[in-house]
DSSP file (Angstrom, degrees, kcal/mol; ACC not computed):
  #  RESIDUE AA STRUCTURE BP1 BP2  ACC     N-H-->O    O-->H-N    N-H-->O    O-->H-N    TCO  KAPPA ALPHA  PHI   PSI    X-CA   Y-CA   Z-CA
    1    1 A X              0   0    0      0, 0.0     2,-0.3     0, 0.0     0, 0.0   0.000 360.0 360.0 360.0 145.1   -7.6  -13.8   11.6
    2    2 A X    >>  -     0   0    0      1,-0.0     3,-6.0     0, 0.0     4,-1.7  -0.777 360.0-107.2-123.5 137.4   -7.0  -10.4   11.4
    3    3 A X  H 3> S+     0   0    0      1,-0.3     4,-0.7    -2,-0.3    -1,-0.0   0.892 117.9  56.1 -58.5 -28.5   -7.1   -7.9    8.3
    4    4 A X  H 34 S+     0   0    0      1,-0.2    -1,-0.3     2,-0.2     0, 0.0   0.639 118.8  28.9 -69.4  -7.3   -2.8   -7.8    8.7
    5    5 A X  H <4 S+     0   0    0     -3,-6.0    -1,-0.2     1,-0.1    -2,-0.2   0.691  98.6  94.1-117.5 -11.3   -2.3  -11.4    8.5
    6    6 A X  H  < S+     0   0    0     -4,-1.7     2,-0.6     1,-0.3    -2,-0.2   0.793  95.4  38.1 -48.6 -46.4   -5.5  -11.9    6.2
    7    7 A X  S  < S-     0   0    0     -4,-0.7    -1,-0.3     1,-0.1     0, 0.0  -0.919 111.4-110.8-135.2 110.3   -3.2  -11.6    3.2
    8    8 A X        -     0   0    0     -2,-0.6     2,-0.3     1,-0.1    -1,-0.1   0.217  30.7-108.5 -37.4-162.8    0.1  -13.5    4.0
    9    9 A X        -     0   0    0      1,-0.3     3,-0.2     0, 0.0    -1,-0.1  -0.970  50.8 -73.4-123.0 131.4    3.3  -11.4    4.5
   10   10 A X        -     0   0    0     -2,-0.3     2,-0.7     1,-0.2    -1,-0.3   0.481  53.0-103.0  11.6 132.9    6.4  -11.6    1.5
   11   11 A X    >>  -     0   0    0      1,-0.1     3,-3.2    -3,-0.1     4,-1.0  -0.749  49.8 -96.5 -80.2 126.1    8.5  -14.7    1.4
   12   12 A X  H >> S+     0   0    0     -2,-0.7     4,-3.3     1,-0.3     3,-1.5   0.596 117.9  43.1  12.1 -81.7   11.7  -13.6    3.1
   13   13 A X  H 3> S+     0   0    0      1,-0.4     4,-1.2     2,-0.2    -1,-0.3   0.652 109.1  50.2 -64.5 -36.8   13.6  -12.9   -0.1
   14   14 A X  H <> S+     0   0    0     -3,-3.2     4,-0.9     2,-0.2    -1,-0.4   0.482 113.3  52.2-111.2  -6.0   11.2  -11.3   -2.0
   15   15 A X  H <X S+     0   0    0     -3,-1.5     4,-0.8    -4,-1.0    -2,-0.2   0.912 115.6  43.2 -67.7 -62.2   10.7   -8.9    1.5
   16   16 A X  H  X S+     0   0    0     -4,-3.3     4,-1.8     1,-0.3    -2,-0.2   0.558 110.1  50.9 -65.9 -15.5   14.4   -8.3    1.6
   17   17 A X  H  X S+     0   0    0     -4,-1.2     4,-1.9     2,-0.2    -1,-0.3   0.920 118.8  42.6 -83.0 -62.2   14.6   -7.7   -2.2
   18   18 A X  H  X S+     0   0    0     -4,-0.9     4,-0.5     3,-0.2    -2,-0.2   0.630 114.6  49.2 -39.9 -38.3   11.5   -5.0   -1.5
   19   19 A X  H  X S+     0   0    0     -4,-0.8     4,-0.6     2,-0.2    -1,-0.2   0.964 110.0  49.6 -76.7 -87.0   13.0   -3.7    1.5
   20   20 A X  H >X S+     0   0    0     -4,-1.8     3,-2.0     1,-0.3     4,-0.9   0.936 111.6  51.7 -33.5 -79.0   16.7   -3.1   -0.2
   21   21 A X  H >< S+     0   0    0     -4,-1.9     3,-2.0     1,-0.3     4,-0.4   0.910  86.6  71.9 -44.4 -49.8   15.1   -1.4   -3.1
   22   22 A X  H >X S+     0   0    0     -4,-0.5     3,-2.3     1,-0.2     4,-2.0   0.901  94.2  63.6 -49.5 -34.1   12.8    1.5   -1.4
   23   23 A X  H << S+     0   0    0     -3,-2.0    -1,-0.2    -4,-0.6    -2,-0.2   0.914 100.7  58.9 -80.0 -28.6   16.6    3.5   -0.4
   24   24 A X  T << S+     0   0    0     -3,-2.0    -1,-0.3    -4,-0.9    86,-0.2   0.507 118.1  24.6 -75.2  15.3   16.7    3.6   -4.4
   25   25 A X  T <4 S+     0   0    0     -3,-2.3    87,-6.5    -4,-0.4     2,-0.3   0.287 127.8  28.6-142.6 -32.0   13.6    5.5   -4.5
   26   26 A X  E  <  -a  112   0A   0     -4,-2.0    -1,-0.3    85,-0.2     2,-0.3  -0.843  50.2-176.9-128.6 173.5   13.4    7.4   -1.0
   27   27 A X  E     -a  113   0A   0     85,-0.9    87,-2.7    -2,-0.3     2,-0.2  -0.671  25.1-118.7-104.8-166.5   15.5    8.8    1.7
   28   28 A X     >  -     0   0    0     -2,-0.3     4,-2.2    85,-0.2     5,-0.1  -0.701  14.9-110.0-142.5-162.9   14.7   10.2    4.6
   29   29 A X  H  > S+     0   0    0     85,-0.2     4,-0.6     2,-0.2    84,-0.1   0.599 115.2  57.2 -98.0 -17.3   15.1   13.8    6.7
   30   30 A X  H  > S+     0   0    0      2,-0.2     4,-1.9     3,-0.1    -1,-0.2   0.777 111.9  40.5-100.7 -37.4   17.4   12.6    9.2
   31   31 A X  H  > S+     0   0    0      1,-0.2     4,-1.5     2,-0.2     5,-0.3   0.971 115.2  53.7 -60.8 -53.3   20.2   11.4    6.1
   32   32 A X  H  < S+     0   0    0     -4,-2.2    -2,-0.2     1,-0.3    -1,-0.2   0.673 112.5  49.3 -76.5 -12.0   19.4   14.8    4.1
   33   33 A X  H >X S+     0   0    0     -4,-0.6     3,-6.4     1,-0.2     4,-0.8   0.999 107.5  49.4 -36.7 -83.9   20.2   16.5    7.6
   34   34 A X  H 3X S+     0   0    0     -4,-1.9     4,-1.8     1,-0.2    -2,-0.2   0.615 109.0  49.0 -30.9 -29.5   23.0   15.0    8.0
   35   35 A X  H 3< S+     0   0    0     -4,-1.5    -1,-0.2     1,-0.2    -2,-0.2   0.568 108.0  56.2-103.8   8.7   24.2   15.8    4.7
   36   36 A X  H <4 S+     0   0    0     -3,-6.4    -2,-0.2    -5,-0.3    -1,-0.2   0.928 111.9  45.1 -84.8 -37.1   23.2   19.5    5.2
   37   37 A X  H  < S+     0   0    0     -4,-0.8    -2,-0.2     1,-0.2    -3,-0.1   0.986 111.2  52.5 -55.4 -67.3   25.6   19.4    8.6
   38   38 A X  S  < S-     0   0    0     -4,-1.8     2,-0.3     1,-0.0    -1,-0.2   0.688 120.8 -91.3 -62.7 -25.6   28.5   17.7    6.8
   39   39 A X  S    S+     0   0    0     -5,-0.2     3,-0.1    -3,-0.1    -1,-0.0  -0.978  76.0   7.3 145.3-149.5   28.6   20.2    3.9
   40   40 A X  S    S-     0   0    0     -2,-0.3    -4,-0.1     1,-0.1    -3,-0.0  -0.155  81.3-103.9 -75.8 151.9   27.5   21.2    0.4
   41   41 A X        -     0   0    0      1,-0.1    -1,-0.1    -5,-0.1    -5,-0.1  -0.090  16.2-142.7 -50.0 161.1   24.8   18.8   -0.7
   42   42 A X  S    S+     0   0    0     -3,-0.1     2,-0.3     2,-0.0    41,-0.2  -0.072  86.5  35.3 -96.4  21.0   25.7   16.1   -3.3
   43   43 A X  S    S-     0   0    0     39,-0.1     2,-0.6    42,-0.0    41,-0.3  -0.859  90.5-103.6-164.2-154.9   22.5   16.5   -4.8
   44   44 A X  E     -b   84   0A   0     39,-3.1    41,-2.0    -2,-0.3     2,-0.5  -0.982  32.6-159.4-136.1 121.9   19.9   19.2   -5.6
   45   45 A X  E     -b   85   0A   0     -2,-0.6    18,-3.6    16,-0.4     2,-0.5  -0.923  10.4-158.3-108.6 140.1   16.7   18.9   -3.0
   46   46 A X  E     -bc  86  63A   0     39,-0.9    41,-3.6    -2,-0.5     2,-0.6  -0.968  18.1-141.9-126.1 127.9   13.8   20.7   -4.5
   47   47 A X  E     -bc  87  64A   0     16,-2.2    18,-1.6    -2,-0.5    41,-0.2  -0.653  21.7-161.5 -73.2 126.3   11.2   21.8   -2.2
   48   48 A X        +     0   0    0     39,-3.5    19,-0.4    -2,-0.6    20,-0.2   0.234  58.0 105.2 -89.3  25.7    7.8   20.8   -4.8
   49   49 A X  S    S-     0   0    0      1,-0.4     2,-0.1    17,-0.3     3,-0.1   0.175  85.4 -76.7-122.5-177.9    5.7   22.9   -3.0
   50   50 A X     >  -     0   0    0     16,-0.1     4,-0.5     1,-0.1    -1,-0.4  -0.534  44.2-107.9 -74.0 163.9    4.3   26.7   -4.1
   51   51 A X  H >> S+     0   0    0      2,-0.2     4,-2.5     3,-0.1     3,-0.6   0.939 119.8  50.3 -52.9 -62.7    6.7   29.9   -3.9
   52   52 A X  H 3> S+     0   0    0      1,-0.2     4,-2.3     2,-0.2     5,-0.1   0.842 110.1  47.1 -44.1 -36.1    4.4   31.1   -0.7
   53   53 A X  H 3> S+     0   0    0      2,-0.2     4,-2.2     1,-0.2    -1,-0.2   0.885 115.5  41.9 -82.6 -25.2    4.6   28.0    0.9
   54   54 A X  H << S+     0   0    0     -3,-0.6     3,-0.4    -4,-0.5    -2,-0.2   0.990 111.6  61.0 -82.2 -72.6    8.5   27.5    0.5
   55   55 A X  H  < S+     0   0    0     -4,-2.5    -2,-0.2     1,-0.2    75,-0.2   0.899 104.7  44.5  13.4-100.0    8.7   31.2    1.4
   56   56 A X  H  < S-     0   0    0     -4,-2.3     2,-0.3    73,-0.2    -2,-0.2   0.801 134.8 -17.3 -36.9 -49.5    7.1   30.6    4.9
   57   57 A X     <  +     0   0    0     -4,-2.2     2,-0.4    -3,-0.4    72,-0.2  -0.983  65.9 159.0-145.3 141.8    9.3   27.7    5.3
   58   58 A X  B     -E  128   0B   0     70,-1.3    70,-1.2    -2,-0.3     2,-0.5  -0.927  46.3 -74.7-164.9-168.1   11.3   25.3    3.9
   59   59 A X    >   -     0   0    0     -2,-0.4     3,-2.2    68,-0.2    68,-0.1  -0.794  66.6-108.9 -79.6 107.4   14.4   22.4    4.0
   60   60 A X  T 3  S+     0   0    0     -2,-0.5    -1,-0.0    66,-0.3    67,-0.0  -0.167 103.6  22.6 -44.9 143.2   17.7   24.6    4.3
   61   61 A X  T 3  S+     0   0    0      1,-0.3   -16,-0.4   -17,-0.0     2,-0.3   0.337  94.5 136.4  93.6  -8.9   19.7   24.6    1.3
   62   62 A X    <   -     0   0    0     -3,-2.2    -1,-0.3   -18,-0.1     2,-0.3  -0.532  48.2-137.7 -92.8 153.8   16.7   23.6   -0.7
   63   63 A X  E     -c   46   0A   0    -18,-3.6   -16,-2.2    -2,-0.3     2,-0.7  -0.702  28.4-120.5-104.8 132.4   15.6   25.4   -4.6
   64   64 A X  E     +c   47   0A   0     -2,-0.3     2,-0.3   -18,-0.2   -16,-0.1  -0.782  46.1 157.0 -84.9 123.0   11.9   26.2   -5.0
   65   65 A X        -     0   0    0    -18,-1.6    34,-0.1    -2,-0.7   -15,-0.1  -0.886  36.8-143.8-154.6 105.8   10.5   24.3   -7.9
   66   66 A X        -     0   0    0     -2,-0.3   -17,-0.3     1,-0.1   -16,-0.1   0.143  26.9-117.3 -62.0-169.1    7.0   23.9   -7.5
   67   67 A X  S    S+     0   0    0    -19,-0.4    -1,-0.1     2,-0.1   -18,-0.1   0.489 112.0  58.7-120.4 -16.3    6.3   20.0   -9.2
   68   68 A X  S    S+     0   0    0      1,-0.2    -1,-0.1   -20,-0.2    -2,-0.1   0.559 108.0  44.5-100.2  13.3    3.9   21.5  -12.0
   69   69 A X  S    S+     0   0    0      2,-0.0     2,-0.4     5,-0.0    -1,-0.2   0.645  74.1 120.8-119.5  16.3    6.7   23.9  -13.4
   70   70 A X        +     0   0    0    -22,-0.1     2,-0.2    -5,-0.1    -3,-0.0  -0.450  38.7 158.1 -85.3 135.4    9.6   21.6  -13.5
   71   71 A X        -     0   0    0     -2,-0.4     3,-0.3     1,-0.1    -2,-0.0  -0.500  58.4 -94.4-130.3 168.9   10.7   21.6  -17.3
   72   72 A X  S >  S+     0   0    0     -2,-0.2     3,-1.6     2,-0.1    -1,-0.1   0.900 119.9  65.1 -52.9 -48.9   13.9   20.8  -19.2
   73   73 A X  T 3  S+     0   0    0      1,-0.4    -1,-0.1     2,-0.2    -3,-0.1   0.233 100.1  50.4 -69.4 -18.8   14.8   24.4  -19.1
   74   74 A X  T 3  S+     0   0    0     -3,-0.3    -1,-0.4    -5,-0.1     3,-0.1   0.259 109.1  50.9 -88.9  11.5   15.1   24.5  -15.4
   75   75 A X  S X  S+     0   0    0     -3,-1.6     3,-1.0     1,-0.1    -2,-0.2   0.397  74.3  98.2-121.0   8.0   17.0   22.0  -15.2
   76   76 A X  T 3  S+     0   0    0      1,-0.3    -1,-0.1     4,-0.0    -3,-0.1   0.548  78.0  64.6 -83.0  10.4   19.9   22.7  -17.7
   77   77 A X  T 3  S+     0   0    0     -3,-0.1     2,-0.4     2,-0.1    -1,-0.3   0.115  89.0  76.6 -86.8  23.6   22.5   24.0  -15.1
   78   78 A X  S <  S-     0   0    0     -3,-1.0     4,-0.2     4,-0.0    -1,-0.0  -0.952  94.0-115.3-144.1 130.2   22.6   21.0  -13.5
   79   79 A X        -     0   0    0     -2,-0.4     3,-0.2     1,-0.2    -2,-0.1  -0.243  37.9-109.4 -77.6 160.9   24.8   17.9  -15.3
   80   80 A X  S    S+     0   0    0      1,-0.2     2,-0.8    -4,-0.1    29,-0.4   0.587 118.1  58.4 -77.1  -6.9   22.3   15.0  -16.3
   81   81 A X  S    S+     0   0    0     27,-0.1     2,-0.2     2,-0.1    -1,-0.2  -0.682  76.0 126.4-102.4  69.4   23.8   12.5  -13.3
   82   82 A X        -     0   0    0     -2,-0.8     2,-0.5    -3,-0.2    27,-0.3  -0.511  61.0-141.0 -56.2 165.2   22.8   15.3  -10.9
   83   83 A X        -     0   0    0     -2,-0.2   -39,-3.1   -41,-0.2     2,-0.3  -0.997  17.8-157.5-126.0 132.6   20.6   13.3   -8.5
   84   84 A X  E     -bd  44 110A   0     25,-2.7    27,-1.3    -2,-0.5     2,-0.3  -0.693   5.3-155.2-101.3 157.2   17.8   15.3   -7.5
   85   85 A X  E     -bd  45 111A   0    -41,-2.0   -39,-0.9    -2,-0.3     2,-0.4  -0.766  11.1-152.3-135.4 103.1   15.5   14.9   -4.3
   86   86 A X  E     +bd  46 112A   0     25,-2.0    27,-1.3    -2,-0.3     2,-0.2  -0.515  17.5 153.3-101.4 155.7   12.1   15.9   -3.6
   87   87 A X  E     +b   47   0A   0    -41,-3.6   -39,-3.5    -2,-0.4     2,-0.2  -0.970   8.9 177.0-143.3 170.3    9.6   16.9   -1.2
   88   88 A X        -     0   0    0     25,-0.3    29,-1.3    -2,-0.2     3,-0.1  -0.550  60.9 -43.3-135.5-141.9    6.6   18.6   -0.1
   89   89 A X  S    S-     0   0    0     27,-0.2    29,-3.7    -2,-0.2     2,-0.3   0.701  92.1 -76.8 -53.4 -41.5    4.5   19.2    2.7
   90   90 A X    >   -     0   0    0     27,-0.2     3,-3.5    28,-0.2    26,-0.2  -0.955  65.2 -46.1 158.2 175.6    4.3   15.5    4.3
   91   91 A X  T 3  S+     0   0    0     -2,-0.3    25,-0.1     1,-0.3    -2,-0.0   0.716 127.8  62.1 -41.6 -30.4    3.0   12.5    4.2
   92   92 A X  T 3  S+     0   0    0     23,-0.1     2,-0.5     1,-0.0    -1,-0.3   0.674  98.7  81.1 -74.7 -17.2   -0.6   13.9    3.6
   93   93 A X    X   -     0   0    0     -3,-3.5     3,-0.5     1,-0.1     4,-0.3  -0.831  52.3-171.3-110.3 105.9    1.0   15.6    0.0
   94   94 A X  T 3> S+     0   0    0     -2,-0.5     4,-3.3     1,-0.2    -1,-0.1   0.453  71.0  95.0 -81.9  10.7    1.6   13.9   -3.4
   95   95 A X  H 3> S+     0   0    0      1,-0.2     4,-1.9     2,-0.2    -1,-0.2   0.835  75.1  57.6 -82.1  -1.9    3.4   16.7   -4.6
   96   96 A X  H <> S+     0   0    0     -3,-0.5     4,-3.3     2,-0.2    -1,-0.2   0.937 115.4  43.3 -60.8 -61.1    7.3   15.2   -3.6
   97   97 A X  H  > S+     0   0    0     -4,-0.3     4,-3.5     2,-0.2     5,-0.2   0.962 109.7  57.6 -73.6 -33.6    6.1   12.0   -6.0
   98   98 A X  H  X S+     0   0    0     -4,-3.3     4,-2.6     1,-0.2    -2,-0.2   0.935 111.3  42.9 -23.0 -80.5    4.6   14.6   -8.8
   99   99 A X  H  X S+     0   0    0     -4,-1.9     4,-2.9     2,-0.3     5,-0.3   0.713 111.9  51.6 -17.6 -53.5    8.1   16.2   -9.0
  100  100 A X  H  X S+     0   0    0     -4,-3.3     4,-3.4     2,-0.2     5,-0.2   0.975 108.7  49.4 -78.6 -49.5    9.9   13.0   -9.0
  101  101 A X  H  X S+     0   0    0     -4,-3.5     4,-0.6     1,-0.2    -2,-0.3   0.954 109.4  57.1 -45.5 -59.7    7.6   11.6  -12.0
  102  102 A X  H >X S+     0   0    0     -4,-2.6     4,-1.6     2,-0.2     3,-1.5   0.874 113.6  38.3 -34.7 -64.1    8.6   15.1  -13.7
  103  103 A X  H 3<>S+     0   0    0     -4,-2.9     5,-3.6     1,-0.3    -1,-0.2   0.853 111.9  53.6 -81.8 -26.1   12.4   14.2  -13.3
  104  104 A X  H 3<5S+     0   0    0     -4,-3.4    -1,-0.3    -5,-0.3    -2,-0.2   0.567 109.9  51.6 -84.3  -3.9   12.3   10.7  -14.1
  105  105 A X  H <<5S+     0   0    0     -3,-1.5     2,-0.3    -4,-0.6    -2,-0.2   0.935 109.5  46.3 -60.5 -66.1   10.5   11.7  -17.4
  106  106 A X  T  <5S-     0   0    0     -4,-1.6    -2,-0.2     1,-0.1    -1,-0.1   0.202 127.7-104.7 -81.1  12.9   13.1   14.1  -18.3
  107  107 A X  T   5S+     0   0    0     -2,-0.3     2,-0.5     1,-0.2    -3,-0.2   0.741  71.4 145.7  57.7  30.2   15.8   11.2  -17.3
  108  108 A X      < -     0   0    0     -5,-3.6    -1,-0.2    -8,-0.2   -27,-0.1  -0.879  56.2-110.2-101.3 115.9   16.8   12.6  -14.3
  109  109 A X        +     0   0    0     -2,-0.5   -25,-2.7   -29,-0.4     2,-0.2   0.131  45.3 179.7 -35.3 135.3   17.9   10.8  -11.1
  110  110 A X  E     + d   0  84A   0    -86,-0.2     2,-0.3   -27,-0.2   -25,-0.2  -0.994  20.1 179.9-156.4 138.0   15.3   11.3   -8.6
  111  111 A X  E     - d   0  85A   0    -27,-1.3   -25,-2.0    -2,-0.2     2,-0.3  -0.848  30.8-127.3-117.3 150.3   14.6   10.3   -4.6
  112  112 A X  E     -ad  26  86A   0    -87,-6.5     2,-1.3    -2,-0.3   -85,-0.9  -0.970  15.0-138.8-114.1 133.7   11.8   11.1   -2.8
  113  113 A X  E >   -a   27   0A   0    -27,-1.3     3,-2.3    -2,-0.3   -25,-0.3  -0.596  40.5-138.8 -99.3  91.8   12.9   12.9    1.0
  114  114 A X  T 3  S+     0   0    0    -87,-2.7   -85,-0.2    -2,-1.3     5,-0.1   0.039  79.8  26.9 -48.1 161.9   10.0   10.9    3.0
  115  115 A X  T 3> S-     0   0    0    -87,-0.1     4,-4.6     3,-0.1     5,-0.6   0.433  94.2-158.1  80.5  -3.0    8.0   12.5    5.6
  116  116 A X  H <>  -     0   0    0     -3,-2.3     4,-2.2     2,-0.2     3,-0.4   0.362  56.9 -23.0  14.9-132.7    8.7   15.8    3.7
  117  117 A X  H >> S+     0   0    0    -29,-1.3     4,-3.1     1,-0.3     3,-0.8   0.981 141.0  54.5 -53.1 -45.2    8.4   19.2    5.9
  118  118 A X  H 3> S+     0   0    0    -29,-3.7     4,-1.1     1,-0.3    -1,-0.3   0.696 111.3  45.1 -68.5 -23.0    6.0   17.6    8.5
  119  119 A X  H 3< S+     0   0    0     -4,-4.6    -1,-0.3    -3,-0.4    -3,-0.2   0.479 106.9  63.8 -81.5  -6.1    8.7   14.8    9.1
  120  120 A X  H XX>S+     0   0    0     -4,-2.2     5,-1.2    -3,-0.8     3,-0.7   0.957 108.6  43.1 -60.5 -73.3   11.4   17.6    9.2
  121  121 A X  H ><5S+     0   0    0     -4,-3.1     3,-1.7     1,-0.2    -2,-0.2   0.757 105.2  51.0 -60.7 -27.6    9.9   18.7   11.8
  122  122 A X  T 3<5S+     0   0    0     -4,-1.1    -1,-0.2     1,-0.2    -3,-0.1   0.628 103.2  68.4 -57.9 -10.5    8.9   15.8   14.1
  123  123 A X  T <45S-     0   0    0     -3,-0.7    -1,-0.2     2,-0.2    -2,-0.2   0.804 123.4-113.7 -76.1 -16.5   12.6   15.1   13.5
  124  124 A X  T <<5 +     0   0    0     -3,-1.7     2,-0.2    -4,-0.7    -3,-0.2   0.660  66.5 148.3  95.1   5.4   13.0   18.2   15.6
  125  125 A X      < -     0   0    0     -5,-1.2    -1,-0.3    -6,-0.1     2,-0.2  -0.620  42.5-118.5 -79.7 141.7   14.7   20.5   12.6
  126  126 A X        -     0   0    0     -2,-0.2     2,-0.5     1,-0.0   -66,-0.3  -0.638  21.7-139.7 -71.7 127.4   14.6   24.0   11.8
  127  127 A X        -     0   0    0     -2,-0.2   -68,-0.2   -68,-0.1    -1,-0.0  -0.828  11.5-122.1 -50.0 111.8   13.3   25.5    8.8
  128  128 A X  B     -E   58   0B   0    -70,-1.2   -70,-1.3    -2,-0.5     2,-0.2  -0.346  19.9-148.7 -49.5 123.0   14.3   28.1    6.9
  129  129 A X        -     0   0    0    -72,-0.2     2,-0.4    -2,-0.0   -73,-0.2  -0.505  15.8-138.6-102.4-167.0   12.3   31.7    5.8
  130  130 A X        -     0   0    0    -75,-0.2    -2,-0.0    -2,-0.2     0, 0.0  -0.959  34.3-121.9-137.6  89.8   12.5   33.5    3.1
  131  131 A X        -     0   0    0     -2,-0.4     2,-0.6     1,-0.1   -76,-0.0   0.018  25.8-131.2 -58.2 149.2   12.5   37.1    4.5
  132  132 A X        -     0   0    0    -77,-0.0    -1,-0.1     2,-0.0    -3,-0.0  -0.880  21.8-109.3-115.5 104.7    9.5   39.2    3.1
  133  133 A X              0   0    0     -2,-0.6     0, 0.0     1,-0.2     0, 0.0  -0.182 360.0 360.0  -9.8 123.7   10.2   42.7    1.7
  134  134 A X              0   0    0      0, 0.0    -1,-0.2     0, 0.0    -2,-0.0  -0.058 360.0 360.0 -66.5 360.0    8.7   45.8    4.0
């Protein structure tokens, strides 16, 4: 027996039930593409990252808000059913789920955009800079 079957797998139901539920919690880089092509987002993606790093690169169309300053006080332009979406660096990074604990404190709808930058890119997508001052 092998450590993957060593502890059975989800009855069916309780999979599909598991399954169904992660889209209420994640997307992924290839929808939030798509919903950069098709026009203006219908939700606010926040990069969680540092200024520098967001700077260097980042998700088009996405607001830098690093995960340890997000407050009520940035968030009062935006009506309380906004749905927000976060990310950071990748899969290696907790700062995407920081962010999203932050919003879901403050009662704000919140997804996490898996695979963050490093699955932007393996998707084959461009990143946005920030031009730097001369």
């Amino acid at each position: 027996m092998s450590n993957v079957t060593t502890v059975p797998a989800a009855p069916s139901i309780e999979a599909l039930k598991h399954f169904e539920d992660e889209f209420m919690f994640e997307t992924d880089c290839s929808d939030v593409h798509a919903a950069h092509q098709a026009g203006p987002y219908d939700f606010v993606l926040i990069d969680a990252r540092s200024h520098d790093l967001f700077n260097a690169g980042h998700v088009p169309g996405a607001t830098s808000l690093p995960h340890g300053k997000i407050i009520a006080s940035k968030l009062e332009a935006y009506p309380q059913d906004t749905v927000f979406v976060t990310y950071c660096a990748g899969p290696h990074c907790n700062g995407a789920a920081r962010a999203a604990i932050r919003l879901a404190k403050l009662g704000r709808p919140v997804k996490i955009m898996a695979g963050g930058v490093t699955g932007w890119l393996d998707e084959g997508y461009e990143l946005e800079r920030v031009a730097q001052a001369a």
